[in-house]
PAVO-212518 format. One record per atom (N, C-alpha, C, O, CB): residue number from 1; residue in three letters; chain; atom name; x, y, z. Coordinates in steps of 0.001 Angstrom, whole numbers. Glycine has a CB too. Layout:
! residues N
+-----+--------+--------+-------+---------+---------+---------+
! num ! residu ! chaine ! atome !       u !       v !       w !
+-----+--------+--------+-------+---------+---------+---------+
! NUM !    Ala !      A !    CA !       X !       Y !       Z !
...
+-----+--------+--------+-------+---------+---------+---------+
***
This chain:
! residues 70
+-----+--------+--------+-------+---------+---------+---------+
! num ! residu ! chaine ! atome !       u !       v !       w !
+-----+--------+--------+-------+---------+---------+---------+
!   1 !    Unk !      A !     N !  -17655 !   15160 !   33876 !
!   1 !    Unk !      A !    CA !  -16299 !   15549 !   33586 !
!   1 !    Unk !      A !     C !  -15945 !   15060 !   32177 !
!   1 !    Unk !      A !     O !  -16249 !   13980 !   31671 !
!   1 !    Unk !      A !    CB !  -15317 !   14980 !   34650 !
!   2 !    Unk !      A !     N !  -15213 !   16113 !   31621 !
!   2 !    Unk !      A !    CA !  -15022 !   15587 !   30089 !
!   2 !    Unk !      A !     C !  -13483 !   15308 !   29862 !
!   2 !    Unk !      A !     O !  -12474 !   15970 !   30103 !
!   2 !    Unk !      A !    CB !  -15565 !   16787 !   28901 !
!   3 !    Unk !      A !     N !  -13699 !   14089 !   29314 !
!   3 !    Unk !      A !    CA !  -12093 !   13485 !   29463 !
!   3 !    Unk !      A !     C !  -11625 !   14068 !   27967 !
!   3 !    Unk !      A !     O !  -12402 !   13953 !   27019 !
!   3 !    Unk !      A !    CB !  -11911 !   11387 !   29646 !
!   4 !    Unk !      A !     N !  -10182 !   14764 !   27781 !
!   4 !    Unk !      A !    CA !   -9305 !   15289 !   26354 !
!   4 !    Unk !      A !     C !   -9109 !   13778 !   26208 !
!   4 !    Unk !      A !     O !   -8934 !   12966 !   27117 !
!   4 !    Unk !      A !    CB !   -7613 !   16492 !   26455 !
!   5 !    Unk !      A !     N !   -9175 !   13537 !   24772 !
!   5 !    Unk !      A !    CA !   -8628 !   12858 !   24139 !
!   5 !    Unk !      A !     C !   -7161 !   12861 !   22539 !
!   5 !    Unk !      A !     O !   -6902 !   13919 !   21966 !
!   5 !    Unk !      A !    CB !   -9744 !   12501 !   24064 !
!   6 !    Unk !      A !     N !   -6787 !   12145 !   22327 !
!   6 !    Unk !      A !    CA !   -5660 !   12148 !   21190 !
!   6 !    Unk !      A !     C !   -5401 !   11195 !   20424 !
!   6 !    Unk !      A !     O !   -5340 !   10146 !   21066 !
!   6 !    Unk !      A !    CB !   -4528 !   12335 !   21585 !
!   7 !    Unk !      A !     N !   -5217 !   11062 !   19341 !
!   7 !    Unk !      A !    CA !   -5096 !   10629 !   18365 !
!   7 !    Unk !      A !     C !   -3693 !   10258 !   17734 !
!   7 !    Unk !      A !     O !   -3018 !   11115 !   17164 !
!   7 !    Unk !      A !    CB !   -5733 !   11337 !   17825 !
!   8 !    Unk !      A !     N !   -3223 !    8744 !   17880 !
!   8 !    Unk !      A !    CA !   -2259 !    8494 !   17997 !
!   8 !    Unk !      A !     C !   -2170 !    7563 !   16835 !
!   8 !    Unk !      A !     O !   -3261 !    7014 !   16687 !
!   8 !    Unk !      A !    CB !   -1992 !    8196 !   19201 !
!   9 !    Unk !      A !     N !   -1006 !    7046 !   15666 !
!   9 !    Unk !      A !    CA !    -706 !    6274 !   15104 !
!   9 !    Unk !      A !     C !     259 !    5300 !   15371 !
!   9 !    Unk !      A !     O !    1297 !    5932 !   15570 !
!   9 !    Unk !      A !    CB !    -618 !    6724 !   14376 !
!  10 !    Unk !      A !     N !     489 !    4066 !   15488 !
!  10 !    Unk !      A !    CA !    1503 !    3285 !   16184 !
!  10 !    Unk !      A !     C !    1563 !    2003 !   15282 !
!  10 !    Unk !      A !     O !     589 !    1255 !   15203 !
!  10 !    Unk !      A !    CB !    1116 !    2977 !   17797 !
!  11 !    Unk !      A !     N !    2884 !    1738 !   14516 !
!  11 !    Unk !      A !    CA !    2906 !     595 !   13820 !
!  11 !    Unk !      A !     C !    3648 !    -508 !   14263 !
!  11 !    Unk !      A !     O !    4844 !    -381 !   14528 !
!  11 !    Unk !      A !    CB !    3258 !     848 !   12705 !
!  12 !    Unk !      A !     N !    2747 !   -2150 !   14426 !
!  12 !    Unk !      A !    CA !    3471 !   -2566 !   15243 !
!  12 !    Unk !      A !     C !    3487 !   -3857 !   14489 !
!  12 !    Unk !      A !     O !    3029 !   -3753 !   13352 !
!  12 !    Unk !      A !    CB !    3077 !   -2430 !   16656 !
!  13 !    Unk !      A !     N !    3908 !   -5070 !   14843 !
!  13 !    Unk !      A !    CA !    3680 !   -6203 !   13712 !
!  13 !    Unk !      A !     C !    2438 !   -6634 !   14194 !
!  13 !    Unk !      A !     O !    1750 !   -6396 !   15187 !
!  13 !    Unk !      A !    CB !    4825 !   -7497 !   13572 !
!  14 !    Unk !      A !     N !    2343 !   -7444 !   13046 !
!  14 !    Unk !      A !    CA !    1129 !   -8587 !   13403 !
!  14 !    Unk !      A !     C !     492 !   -9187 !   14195 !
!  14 !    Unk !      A !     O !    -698 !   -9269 !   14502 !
!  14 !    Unk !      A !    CB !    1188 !   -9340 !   13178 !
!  15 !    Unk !      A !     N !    1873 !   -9823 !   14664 !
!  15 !    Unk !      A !    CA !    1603 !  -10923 !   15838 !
!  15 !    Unk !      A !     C !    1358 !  -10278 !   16678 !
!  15 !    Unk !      A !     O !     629 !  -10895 !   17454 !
!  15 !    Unk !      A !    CB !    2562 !  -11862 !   16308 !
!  16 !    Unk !      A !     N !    1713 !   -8588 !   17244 !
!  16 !    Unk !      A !    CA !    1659 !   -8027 !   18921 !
!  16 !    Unk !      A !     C !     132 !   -7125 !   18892 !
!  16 !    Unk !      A !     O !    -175 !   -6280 !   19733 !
!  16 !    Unk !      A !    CB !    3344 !   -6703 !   19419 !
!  17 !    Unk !      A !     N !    -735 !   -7551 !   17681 !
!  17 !    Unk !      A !    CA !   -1904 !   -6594 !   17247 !
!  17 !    Unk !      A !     C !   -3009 !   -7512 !   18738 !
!  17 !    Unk !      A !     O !   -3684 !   -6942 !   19595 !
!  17 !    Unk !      A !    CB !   -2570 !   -6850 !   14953 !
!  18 !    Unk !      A !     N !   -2846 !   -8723 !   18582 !
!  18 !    Unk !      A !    CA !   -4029 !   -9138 !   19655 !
!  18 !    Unk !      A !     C !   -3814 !   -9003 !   21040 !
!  18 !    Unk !      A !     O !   -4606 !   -9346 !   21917 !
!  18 !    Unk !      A !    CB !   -4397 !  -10535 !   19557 !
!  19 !    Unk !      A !     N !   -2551 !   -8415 !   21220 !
!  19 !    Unk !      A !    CA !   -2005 !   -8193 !   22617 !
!  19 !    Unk !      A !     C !   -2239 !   -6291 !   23207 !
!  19 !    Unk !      A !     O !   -2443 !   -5681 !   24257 !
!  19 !    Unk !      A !    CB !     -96 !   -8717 !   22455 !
!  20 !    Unk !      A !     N !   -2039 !   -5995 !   21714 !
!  20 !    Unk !      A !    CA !   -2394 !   -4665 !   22100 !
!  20 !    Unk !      A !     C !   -3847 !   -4212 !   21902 !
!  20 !    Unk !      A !     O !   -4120 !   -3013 !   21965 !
!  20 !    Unk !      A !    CB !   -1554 !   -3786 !   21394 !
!  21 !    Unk !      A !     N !   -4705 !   -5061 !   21684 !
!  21 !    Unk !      A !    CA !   -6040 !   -4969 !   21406 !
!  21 !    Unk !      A !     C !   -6649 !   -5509 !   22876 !
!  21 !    Unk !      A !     O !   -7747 !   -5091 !   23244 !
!  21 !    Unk !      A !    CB !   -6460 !   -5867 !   20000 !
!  22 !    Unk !      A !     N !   -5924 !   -6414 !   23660 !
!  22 !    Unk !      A !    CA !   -6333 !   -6639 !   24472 !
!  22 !    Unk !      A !     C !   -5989 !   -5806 !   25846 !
!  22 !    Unk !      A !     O !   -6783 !   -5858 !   26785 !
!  22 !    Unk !      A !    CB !   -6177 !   -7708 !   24344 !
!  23 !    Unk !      A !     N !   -5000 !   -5174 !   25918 !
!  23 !    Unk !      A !    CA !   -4938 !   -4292 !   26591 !
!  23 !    Unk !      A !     C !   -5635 !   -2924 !   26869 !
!  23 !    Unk !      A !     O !   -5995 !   -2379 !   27912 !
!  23 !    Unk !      A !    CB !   -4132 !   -4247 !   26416 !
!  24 !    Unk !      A !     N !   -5695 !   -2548 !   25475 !
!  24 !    Unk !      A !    CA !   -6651 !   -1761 !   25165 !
!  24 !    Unk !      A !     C !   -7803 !   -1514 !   25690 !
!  24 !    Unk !      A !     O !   -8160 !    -406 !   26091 !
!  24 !    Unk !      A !    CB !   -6856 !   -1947 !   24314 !
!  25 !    Unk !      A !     N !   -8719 !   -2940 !   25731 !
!  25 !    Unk !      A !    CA !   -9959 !   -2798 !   26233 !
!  25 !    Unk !      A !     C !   -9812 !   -3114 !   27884 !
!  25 !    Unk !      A !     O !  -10847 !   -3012 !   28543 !
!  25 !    Unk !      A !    CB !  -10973 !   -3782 !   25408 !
!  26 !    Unk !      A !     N !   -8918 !   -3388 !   28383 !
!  26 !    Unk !      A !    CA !   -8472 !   -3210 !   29725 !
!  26 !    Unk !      A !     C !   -8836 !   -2093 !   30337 !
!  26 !    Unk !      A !     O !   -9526 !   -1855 !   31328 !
!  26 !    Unk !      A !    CB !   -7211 !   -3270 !   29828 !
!  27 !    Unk !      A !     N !   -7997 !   -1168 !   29239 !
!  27 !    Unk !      A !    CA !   -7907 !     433 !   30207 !
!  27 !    Unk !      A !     C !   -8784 !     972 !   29353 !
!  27 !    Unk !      A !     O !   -8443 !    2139 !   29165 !
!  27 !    Unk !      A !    CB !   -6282 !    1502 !   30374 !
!  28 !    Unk !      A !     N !   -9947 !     646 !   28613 !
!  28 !    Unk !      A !    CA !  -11054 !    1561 !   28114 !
!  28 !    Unk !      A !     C !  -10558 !    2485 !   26761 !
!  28 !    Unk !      A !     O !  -11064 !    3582 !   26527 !
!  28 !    Unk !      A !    CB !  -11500 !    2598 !   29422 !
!  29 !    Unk !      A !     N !   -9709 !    2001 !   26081 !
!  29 !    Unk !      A !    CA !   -9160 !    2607 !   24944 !
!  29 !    Unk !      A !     C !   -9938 !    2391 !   23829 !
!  29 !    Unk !      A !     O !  -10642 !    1398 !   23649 !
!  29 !    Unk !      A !    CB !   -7891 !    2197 !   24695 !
!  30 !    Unk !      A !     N !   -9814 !    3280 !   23117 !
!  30 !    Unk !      A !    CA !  -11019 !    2596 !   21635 !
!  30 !    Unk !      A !     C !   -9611 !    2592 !   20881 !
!  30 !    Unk !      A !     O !   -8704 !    3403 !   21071 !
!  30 !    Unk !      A !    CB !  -12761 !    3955 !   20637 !
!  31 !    Unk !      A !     N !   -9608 !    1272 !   19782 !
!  31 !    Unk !      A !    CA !   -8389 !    1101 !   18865 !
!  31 !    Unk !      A !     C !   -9335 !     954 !   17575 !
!  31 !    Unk !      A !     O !  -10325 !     223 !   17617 !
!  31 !    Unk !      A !    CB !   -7235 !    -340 !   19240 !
!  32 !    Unk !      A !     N !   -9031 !    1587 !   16576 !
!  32 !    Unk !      A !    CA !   -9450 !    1523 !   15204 !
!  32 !    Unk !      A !     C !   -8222 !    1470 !   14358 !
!  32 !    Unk !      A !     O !   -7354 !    2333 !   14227 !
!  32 !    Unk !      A !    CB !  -10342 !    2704 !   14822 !
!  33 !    Unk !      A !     N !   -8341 !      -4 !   13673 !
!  33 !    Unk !      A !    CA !   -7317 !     -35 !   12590 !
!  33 !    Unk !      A !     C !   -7681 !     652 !   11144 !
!  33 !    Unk !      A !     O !   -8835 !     656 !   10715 !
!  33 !    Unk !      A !    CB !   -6998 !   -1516 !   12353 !
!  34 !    Unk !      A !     N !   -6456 !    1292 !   10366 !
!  34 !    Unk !      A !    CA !   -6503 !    1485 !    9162 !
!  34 !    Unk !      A !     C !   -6085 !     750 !    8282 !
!  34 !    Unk !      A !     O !   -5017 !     141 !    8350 !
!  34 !    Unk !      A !    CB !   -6142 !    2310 !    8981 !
!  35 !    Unk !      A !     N !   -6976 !     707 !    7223 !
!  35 !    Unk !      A !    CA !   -5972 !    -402 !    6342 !
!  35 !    Unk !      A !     C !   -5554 !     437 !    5341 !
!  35 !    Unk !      A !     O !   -6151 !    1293 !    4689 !
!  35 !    Unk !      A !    CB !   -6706 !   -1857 !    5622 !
!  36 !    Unk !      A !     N !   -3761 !    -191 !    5333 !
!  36 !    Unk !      A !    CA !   -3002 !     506 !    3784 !
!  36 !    Unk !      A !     C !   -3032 !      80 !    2551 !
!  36 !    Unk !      A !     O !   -1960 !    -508 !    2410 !
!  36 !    Unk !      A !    CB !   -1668 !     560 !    3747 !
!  37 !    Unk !      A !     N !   -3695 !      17 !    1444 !
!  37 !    Unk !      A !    CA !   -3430 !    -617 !     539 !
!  37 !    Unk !      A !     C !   -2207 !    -780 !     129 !
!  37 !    Unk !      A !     O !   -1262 !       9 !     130 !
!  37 !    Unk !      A !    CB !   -4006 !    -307 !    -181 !
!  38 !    Unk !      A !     N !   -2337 !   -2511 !    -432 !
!  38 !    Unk !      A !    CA !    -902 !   -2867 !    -627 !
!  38 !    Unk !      A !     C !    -385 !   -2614 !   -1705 !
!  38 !    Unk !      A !     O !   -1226 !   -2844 !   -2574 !
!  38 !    Unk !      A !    CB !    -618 !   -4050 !    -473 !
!  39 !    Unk !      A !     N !     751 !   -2184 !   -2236 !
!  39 !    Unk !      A !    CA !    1838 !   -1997 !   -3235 !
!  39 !    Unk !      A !     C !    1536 !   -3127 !   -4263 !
!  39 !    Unk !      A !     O !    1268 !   -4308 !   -4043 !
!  39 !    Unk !      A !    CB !    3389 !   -2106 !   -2564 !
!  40 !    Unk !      A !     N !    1671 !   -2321 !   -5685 !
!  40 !    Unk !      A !    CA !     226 !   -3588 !   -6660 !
!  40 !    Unk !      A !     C !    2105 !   -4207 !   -6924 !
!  40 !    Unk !      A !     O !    3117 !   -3611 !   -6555 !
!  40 !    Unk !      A !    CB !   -1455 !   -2683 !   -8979 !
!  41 !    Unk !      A !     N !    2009 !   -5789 !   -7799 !
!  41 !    Unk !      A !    CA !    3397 !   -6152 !   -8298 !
!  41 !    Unk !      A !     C !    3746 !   -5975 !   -9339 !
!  41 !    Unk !      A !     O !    2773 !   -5678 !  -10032 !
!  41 !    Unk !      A !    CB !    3725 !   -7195 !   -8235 !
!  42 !    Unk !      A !     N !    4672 !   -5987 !   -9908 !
!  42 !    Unk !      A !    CA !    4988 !   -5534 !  -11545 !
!  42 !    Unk !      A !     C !    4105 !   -6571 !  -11979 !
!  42 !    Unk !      A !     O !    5046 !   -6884 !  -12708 !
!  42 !    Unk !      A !    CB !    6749 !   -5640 !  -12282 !
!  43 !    Unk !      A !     N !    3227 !   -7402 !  -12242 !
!  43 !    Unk !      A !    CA !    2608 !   -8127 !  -13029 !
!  43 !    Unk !      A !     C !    1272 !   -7411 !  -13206 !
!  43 !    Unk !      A !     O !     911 !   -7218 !  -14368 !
!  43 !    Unk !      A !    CB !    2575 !   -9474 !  -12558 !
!  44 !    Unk !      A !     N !     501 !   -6997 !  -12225 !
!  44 !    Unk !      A !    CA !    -431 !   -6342 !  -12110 !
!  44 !    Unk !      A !     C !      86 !   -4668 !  -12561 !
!  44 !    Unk !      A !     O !    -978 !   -4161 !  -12915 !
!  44 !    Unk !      A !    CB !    -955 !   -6664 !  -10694 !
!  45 !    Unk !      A !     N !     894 !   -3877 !  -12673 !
!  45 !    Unk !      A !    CA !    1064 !   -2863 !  -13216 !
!  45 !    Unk !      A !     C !    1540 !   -3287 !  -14788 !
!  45 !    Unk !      A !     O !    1243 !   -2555 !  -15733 !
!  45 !    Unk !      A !    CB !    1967 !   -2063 !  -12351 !
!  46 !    Unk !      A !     N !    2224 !   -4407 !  -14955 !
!  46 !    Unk !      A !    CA !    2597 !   -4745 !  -16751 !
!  46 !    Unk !      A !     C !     693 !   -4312 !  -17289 !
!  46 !    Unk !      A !     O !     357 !   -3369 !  -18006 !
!  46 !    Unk !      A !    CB !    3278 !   -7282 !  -17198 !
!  47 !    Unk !      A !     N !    -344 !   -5491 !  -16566 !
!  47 !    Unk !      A !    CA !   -1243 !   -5870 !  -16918 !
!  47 !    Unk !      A !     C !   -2513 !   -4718 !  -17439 !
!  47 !    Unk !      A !     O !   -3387 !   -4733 !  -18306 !
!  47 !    Unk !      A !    CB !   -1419 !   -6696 !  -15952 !
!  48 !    Unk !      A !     N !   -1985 !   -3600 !  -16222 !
!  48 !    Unk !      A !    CA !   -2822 !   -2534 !  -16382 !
!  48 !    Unk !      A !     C !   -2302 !   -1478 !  -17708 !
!  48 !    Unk !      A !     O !   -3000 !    -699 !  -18357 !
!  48 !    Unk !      A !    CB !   -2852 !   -1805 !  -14918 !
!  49 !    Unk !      A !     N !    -827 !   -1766 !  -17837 !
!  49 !    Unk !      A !    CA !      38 !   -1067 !  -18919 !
!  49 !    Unk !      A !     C !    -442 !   -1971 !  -20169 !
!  49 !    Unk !      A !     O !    -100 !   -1415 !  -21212 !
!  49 !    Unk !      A !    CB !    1869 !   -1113 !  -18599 !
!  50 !    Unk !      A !     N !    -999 !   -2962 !  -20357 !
!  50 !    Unk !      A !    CA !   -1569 !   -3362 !  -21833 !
!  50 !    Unk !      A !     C !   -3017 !   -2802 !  -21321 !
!  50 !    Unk !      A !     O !   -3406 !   -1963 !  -22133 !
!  50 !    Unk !      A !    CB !   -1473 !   -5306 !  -22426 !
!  51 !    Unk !      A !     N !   -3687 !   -2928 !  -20550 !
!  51 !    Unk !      A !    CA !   -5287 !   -2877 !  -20616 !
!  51 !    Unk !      A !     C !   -5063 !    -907 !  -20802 !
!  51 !    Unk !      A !     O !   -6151 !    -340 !  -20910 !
!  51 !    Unk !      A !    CB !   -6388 !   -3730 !  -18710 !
!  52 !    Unk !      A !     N !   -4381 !    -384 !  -20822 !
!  52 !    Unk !      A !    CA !   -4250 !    1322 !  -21079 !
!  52 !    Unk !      A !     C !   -3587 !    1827 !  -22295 !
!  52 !    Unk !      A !     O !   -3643 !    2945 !  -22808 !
!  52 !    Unk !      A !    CB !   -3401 !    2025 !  -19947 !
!  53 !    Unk !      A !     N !   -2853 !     610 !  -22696 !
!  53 !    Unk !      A !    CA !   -2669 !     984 !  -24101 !
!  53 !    Unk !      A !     C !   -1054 !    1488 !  -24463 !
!  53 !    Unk !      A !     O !    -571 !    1988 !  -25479 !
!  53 !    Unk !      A !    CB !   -3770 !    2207 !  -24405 !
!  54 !    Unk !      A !     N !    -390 !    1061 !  -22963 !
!  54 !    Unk !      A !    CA !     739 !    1516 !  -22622 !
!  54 !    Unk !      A !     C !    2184 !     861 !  -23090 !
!  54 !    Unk !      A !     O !    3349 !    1182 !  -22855 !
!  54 !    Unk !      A !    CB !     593 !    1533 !  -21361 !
!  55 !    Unk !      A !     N !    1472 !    -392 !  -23998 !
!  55 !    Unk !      A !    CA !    2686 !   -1212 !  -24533 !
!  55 !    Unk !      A !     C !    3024 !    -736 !  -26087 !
!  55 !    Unk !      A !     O !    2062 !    -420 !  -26787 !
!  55 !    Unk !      A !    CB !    2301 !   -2929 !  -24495 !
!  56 !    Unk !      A !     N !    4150 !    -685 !  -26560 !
!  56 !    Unk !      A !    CA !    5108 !    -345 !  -27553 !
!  56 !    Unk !      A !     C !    6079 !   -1593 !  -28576 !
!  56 !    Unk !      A !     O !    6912 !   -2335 !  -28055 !
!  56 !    Unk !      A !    CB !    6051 !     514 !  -26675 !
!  57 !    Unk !      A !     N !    5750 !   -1607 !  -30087 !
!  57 !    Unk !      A !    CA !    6347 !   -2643 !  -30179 !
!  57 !    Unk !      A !     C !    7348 !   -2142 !  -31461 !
!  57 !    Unk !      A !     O !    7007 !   -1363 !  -32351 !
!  57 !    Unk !      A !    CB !    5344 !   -3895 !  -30317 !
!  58 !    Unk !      A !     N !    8452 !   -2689 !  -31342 !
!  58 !    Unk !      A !    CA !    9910 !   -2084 !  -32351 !
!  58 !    Unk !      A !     C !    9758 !   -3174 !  -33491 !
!  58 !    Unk !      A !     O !    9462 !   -4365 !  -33395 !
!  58 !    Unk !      A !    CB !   11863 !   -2208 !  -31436 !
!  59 !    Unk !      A !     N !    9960 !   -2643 !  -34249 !
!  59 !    Unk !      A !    CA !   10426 !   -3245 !  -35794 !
!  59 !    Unk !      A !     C !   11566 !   -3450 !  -36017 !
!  59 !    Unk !      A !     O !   11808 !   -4144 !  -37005 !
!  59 !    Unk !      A !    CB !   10182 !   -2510 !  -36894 !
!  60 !    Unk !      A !     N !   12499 !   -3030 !  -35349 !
!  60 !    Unk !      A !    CA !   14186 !   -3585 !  -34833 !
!  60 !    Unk !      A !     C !   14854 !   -3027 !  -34209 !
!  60 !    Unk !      A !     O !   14726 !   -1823 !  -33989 !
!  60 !    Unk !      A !    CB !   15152 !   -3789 !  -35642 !
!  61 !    Unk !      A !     N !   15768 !   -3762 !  -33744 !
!  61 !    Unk !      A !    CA !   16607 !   -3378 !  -32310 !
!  61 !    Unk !      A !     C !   16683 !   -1737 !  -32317 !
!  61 !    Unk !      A !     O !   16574 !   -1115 !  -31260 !
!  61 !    Unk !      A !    CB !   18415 !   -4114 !  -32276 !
!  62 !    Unk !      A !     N !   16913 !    -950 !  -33816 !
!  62 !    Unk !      A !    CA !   17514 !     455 !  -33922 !
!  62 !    Unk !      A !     C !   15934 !    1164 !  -33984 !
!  62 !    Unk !      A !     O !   15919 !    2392 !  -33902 !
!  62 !    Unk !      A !    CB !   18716 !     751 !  -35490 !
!  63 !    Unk !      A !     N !   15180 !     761 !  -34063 !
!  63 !    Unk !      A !    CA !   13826 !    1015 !  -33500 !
!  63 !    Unk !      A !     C !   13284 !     873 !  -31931 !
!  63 !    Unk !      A !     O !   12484 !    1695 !  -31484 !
!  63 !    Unk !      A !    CB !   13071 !     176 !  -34220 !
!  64 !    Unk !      A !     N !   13620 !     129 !  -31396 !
!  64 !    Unk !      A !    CA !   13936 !     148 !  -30035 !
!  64 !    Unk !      A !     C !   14598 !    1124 !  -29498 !
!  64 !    Unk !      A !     O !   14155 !    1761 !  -28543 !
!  64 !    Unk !      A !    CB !   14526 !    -795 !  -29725 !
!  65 !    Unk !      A !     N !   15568 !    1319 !  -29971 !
!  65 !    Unk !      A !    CA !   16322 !    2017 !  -29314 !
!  65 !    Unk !      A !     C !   16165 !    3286 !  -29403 !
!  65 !    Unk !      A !     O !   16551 !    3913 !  -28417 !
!  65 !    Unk !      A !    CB !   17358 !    1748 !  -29515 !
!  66 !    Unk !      A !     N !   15621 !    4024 !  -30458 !
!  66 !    Unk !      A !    CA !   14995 !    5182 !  -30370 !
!  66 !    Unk !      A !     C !   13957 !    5258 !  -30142 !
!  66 !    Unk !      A !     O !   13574 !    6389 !  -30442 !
!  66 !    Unk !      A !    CB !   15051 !    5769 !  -31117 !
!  67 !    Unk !      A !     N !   12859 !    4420 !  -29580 !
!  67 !    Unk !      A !    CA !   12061 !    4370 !  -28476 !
!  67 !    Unk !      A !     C !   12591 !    5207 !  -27092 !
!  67 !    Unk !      A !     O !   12259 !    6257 !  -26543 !
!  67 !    Unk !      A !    CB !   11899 !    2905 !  -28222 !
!  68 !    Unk !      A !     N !   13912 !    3821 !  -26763 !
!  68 !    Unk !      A !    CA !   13816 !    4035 !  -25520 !
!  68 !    Unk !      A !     C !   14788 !    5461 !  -25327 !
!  68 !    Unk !      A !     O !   15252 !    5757 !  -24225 !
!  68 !    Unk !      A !    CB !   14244 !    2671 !  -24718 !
!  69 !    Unk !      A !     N !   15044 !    6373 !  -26685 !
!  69 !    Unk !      A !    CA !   15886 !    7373 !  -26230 !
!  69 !    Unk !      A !     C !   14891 !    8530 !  -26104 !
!  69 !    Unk !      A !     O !   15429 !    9553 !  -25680 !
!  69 !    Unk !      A !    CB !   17136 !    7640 !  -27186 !
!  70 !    Unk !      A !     N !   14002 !    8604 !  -26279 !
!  70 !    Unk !      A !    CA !   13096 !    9613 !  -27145 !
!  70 !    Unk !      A !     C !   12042 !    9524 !  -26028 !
!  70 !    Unk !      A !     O !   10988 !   10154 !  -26121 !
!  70 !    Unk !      A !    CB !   12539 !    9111 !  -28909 !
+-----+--------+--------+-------+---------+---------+---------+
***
């Protein structure tokens, strides 16, 4: 007999991951986690904005400023 199966996504915290992992193998469930990559921080995007060539430097404020209008 061939059992249907489905494909479900469910986000839950942290702490309730070893509870639902253990249930899981209770009732014969297969659980496969995905991992999301995490959201980089403005330090790591500044960092990648000099290593790309992405930084800008004014010769005075009224240089700046038609930078940042333009």
């Amino acid at each position: 007999m061939e059992t249907m199966t489905r494909t479900v996504q469910i986000t839950l915290p942290l702490a309730d991951a070893s509870f639902l992992r253990r249930q899981s193998r209770n009732m014969g469930w297969q659980i496969t986690t995905i991992r999301t990559p995490r959201k980089k921080g403005s330090l790591e995007r500044a960092i990648e904005d000099v290593r790309a060539g992405r930084v800008y430097q004014a010769d005075s404020v009224e240089d700046l400023m038609a930078q940042l209008e333009a």
